[in-house]
C-alpha positions in Angstrom: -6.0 -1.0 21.2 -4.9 -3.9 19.1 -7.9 -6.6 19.0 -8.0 -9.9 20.0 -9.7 -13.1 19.7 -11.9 -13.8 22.4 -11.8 -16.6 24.3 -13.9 -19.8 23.2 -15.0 -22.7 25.3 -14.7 -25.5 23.4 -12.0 -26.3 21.2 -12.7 -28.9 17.8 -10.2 -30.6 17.1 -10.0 -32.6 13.8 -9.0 -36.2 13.8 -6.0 -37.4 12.4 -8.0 -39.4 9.8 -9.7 -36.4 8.8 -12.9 -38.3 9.5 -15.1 -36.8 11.9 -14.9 -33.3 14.6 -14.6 -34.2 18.1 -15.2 -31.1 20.5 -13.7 -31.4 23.9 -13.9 -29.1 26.9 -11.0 -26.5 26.9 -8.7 -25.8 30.3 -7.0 -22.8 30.7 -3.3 -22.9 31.0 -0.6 -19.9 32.5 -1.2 -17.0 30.2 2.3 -15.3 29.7 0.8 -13.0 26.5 -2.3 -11.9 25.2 -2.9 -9.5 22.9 -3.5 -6.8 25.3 -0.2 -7.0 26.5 1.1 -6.3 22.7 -0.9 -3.2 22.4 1.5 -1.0 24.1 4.4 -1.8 21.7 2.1 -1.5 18.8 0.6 1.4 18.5 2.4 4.0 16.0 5.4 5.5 16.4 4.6 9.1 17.1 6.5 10.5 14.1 5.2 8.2 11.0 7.6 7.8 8.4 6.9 9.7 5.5 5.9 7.7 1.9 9.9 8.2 0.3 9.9 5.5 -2.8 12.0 3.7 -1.1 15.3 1.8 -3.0 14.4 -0.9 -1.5 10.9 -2.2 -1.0 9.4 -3.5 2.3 7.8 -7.2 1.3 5.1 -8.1 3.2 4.3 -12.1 2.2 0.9 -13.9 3.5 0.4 -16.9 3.2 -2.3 -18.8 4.2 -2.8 -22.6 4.5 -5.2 -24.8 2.5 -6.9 -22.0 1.0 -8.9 -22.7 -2.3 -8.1 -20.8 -5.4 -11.8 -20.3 -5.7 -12.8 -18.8 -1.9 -12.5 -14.9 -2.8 -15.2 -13.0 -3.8 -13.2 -11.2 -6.5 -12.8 -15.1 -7.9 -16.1 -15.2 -8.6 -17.4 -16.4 -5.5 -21.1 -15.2 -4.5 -20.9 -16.7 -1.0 -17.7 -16.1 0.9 -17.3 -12.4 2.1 -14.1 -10.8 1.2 -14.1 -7.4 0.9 -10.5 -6.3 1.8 -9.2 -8.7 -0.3 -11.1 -8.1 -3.2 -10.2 -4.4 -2.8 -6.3 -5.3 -2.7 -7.3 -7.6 -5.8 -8.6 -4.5 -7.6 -6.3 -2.0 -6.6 -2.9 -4.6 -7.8 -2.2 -7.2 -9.6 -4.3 -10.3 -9.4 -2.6 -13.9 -11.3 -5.6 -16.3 -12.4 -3.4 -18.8 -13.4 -1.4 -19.2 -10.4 0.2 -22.8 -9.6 2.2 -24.3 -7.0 5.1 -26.5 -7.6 3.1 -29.4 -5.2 0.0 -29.6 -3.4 0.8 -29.7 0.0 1.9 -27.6 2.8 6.1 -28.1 3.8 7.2 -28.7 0.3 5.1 -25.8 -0.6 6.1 -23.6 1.9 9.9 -24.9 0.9 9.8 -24.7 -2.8 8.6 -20.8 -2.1 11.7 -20.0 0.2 13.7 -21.9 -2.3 13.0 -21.1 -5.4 13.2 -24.5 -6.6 11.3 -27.3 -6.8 10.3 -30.1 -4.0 12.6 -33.2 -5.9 15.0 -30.1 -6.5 15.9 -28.7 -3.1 15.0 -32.3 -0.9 11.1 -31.4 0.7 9.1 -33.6 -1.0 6.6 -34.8 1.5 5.3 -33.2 5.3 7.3 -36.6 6.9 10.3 -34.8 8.2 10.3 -31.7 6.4 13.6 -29.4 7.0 15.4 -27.5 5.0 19.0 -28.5 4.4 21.5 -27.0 5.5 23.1 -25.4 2.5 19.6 -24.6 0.9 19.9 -20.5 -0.2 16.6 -18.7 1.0 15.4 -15.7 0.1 14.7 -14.0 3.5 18.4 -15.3 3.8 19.5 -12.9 1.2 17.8 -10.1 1.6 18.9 -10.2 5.5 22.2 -10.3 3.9 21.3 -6.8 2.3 20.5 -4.9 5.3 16.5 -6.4 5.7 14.8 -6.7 8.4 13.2 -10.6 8.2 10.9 -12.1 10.3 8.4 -15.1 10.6 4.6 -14.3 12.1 3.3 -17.8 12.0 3.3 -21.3 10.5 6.9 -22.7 10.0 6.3 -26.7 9.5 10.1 -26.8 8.2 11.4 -28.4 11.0 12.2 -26.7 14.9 9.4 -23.9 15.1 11.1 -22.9 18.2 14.3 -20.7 16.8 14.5 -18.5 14.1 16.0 -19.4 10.6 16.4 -19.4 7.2 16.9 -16.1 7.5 13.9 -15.1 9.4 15.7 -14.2 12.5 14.9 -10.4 13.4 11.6 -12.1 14.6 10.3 -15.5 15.4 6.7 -16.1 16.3 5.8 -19.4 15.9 4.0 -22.9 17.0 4.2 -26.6 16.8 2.1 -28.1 14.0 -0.2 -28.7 14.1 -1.1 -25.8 16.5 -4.1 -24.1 18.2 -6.9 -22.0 17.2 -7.2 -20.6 20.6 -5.5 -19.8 23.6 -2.1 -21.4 21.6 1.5 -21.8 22.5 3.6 -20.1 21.0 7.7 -19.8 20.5 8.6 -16.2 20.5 12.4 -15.7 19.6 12.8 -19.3 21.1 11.0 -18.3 24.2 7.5 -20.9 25.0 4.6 -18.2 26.0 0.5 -19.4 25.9 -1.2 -16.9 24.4 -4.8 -15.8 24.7 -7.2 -15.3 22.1 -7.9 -16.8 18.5 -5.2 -17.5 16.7 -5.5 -15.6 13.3 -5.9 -12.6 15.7 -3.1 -12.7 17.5 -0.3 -13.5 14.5 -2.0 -10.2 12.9 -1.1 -8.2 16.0 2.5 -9.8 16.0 2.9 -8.6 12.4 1.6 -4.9 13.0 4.2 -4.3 15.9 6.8 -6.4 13.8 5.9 -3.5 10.7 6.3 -0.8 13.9 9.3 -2.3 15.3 11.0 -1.8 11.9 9.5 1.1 10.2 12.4 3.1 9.5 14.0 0.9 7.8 13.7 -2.2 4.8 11.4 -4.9 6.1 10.7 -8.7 5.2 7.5 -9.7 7.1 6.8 -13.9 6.3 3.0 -13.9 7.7 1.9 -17.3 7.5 -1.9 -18.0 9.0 -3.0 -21.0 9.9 -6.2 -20.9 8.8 -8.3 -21.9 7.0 -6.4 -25.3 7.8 -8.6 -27.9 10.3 -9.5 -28.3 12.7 -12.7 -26.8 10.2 -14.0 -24.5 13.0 -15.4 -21.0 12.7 -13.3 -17.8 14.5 -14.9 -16.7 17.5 -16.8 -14.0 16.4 -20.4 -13.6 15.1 -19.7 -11.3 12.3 -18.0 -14.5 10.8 -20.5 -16.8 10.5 -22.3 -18.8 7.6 -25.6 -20.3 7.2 -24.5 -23.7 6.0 -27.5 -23.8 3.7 -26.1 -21.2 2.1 -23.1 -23.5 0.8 -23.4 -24.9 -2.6 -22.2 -28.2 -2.9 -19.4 -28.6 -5.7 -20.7 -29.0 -9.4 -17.9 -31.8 -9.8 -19.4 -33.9 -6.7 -21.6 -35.7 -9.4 -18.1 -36.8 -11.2 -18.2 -40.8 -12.0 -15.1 -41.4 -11.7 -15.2 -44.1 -14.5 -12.7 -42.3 -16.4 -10.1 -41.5 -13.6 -7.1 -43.6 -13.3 -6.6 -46.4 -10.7 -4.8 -45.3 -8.1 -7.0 -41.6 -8.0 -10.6 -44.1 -7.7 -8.5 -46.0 -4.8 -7.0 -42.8 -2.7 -8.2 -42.1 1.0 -9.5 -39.1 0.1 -12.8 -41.1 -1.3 -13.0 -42.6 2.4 -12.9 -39.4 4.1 -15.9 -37.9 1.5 -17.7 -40.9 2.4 -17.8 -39.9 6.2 -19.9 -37.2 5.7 -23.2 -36.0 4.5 -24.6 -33.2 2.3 -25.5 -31.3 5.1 -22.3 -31.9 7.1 -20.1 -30.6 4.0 -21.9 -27.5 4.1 -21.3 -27.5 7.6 -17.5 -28.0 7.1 -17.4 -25.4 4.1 -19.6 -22.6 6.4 -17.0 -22.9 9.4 -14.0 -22.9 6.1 -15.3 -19.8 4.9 -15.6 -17.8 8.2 -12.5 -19.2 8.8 -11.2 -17.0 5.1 -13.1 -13.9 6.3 -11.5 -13.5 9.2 -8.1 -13.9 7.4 -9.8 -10.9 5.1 -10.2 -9.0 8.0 -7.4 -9.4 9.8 -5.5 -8.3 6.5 -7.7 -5.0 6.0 -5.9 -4.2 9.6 -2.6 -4.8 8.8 -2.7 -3.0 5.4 -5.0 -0.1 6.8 -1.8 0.1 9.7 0.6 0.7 7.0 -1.6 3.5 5.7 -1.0 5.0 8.9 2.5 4.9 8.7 2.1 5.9 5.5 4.1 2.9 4.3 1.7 1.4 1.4 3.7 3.5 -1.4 6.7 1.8 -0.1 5.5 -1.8 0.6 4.4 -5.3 -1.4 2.0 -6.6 -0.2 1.8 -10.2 -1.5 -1.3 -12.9 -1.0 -1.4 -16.1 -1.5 -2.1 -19.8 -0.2 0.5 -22.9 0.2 -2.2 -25.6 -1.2 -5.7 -25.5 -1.9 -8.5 -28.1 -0.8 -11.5 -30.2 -2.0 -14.8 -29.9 -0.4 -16.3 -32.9 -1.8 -14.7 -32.1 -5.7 -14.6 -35.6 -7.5 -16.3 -36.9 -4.7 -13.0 -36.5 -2.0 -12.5 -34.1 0.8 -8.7 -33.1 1.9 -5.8 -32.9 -0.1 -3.6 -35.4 -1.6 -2.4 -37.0 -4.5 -4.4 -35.2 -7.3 -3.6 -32.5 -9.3 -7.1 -30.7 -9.6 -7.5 -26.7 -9.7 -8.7 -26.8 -6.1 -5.5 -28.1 -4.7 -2.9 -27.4 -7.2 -3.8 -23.8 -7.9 -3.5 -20.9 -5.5 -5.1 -17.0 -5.3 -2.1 -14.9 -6.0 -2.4 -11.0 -5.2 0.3 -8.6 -5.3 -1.0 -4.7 -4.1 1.8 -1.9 -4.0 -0.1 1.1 -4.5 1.5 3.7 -7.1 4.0 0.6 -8.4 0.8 -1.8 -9.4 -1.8 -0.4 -11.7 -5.2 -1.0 -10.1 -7.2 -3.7 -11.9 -4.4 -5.7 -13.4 -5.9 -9.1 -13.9 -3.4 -11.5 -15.4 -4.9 -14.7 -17.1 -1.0 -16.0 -18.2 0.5 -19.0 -16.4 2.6 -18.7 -13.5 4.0 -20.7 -10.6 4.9 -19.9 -7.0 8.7 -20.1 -7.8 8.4 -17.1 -9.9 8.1 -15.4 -6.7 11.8 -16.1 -5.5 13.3 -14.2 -8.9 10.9 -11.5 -8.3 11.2 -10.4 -5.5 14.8 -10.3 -5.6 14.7 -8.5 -8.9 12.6 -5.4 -7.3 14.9 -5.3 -4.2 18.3 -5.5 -6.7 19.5 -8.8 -5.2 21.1 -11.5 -7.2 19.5 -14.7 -7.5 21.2 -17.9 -7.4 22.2 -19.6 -11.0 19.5 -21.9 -12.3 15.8 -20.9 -10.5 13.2 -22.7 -12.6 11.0 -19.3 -11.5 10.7 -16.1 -13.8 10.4 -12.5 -13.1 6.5 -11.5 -12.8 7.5 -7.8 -13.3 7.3 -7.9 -17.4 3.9 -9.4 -16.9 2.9 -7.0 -13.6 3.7 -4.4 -16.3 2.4 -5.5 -19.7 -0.4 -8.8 -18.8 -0.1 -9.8 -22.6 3.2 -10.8 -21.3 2.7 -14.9 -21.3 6.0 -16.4 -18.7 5.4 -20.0 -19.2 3.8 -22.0 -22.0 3.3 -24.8 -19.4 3.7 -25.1 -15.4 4.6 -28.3 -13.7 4.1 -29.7 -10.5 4.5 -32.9 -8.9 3.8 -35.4 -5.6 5.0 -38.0 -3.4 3.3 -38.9 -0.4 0.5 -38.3 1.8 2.4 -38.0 5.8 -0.9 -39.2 7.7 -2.0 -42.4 5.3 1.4 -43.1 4.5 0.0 -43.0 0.9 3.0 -43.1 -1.9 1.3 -41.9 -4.8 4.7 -40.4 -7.0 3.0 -38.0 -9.5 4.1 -35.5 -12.0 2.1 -33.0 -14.5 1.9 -29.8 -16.2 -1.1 -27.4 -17.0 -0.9 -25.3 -20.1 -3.3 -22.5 -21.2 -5.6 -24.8 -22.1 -4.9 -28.3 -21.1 -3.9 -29.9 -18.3 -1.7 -33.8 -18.1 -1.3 -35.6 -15.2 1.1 -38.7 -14.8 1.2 -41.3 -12.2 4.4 -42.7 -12.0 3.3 -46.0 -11.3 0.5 -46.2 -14.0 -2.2 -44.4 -15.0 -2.4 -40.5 -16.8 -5.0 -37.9 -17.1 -5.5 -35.6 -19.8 -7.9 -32.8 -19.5 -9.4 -29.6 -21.7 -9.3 -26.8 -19.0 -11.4 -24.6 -22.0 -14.1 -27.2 -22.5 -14.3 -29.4 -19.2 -12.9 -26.3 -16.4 -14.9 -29.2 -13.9 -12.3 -32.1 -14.8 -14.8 -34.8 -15.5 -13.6 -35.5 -18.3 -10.6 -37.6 -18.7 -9.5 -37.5 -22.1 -6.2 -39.5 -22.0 -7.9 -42.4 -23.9 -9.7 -40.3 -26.3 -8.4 -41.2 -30.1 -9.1 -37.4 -31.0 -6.8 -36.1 -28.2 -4.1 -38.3 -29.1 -1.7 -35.8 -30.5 -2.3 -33.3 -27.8 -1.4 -36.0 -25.0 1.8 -37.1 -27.2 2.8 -33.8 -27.1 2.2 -33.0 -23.4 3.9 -36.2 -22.3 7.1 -35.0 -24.6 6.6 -32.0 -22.4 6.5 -33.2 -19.0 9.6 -35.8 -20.0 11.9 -32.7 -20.7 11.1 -30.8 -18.1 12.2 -33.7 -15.8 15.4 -34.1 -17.1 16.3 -30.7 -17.5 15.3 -30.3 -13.2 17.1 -33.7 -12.8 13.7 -35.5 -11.7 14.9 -39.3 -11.1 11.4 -40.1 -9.5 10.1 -43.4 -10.5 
């Protein structure tokens, strides 16, 4: 028997400010599905493919939303319990220096379908994110190539009600912002409630998607919700934190004196100023039971295709669409900042017998590389011009470096109307940040890993920021970055 979230009683729902919880009493609605109903079309088939090396690999992509590069245990992270994920981190490939292309969740989630980045293929903001109608995905091209492609959760690319982009074998979806529990869901453009916790239920969607197509290449697009607000713990007990066991982040004593203008004016100060000590460890304890049961709802999906004995023949790829600040440089949210918490993302990729076990790669890499990569092990060709690389040289051989610098940039923030165009680049050991309207950042990654220490007006750094700044004015011309 599949299992399910449990029904809560109260629901938190997170105001659209970001400012404060508000719990209100929760009314059941017409169940059409529940988890138990799912059971019967996902339990394994009774003859279980044998492991054959397949040509063509199954790709099985997580993504989760809002996640912080720094909320595994394998990371370094003494607090937060993840023990599936740490064990896919040390039997693959784990990227240190991942990056995304932006901070924030559509033009993440668009730059990864597209391979390109947000000024490049038209999402740069979550105000009326869509995908245009001529943009190349890759679920699109490997459907083209005999896949099987489906999306298990978050879309937030426009009308989560039909399939697209490619991902049209399944379609389970909700509107955004969605529910933790009992939620509504579209299913292959059909409106169902469902019962039970959210992260819960899109885990047995993606275990009788896996059955469903067992026999033949798959493309699974499993996108959580969580740990996205509203910040509220999973229903069960197993989950929970002691919020006194939350350290409070080392950066949270930043000044600020150094930091340009418009980062010492954002919103995201307001919303840091709502809360107390005590209350961000509140929020950080519900955020991290939040992560584990995203761990454990992974450590059933992967143990499921160990019973198919599918892992030899399956990628198994983790990752998040934008991190978050817990009260980092004295902000909460996300927004327009480029700091390690937001900008950079855990990046696993487990294929057991393809993937040494502890490969730990400290080189630079972005989420486009993703598009080229995957493409490359299933023998498709990739559009002309992807800004993304092939990770397979440096899945192979980690002394490989890809990039000598990753960029990444921003526009606005959808519920403060905030228009804050940005653009920067991190490189092994430095990290520039540009505001287009005035103001830069200039940081030592080696020496300062908090970012406390702005460094742009520092006459001993001026070389380094000259040279950065040459950097990050190439790299918008060659991408055709008109952004002023």
């Amino acid at each position: 028997m599949m299992e399910s979230g449990l029904r809560s009683g109260r629901w938190v729902l997170w105001a659209a400010a970001l400012v404060g919880l508000a719990v209100l009493g929760c009314k059941r609605g017409p169940v059409a599905a529940t988890s138990e109903d799912l059971s019967a079309s996902s339990q394994a088939p009774a003859s279980a493919p044998a492991a054959s090396r397949r040509e063509k690999p199954n790709i099985i992509f997580i993504c989760t939303d809002d996640q912080a590069p720094n909320t595994l245990g394998f990371e370094g992270n003494s607090v937060v319990r993840t023990p599936r994920l740490d064990q896919l981190a040390r039997e693959g490939a784990y990227f240190a220096r991942a990056y995304l292309p932006i901070p924030q969740c559509a033009p993440s989630r668009a730059a990864l379908l597209t391979g390109r980045y947000p000024h490049q293929n038209g999402v740069v903001t979550n105000e009326g994110a869509r995908l245009r109608p001529d943009a190349v995905t890759f679920p699109a091209l490997f459907r083209e190539q005999g896949y099987a492609c489906g999306l298990v959760g978050k879309w937030h690319l426009g009308d989560p009600h039909q399939p697209q982009a490619g991902l049209e074998d399944r379609w389970v979806s909700f509107p955004v912002p969605g529910d933790y529990y009992d939620p509504e869901l579209w299913i292959d453009g059909q409106k169902v409630r469902a019962e039970g916790y959210l992260t819960n239920l899109l885990t047995d969607y993606a275990i009788e998607f896996v059955n469903q197509h067992a026999e033949r290449p798959f493309l699974l697009w499993l996108a959580y919700k969580a740990p996205h607000g509203p910040v509220f713990g999973p229903p069960e007990k197993r989950f929970i934190y002691d919020s006194q066991d939350m350290p409070l982040p080392e950066s949270m004593a930043d000044d600020l004196s150094t930091k340009p203008v418009w980062q010492r004016q954002s919103y995201m100060h307001e919303v840091f100023g709502q809360f107390n000590e005590e209350q961000i460890r509140q929020r950080l304890a519900h955020y991290y039971a939040m992560i584990s049961s995203v761990d454990y709802n992974v450590g059933r999906l992967v143990d499921h295709l160990k019973e198919l004995k599918l892992e030899g023949d399956t990628l198994v790829i983790y990752m998040s669409d934008n991190g978050y600040l817990h009260g980092e440089h004295q902000m909460i949210t996300k927004g327009s900042v480029f700091y390690e918490e937001v900008v950079r993302s855990p990046l696993i990729l487990w294929w057991p017998g393809r993937i040494a076990p502890q490969t730990r790669l400290e080189g630079l890499v972005s989420s486009l590389d993703l598009f080229p990569t995957l493409c490359g092990l299933a023998g498709i060709t990739t559009p002309p011009n992807l800004p993304g690389k092939d990770l397979w040289p440096a899945v192979s051989d980690p002394s490989v470096r890809l990039h000598q610098a990753v960029f990444f940039e921003y526009t606005t923030k959808e519920a403060t109307n905030e228009t804050v165009p940005m653009r920067g680049l991190v490189t092994q050991r430095h990290k520039y940040v540009r505001y287009l309207r005035g103001g830069e950042e200039l940081y030592d990654l080696r020496a300062d890993p908090q970012e406390m220490q702005n460094l742009i007006e520092n006459p001993a750094h001026k070389e380094t920021a000259e040279s950065l700044r040459a950097k990050l004015n190439a790299w918008r011309a060659k991408t055709g970055d008109l952004a002023e």
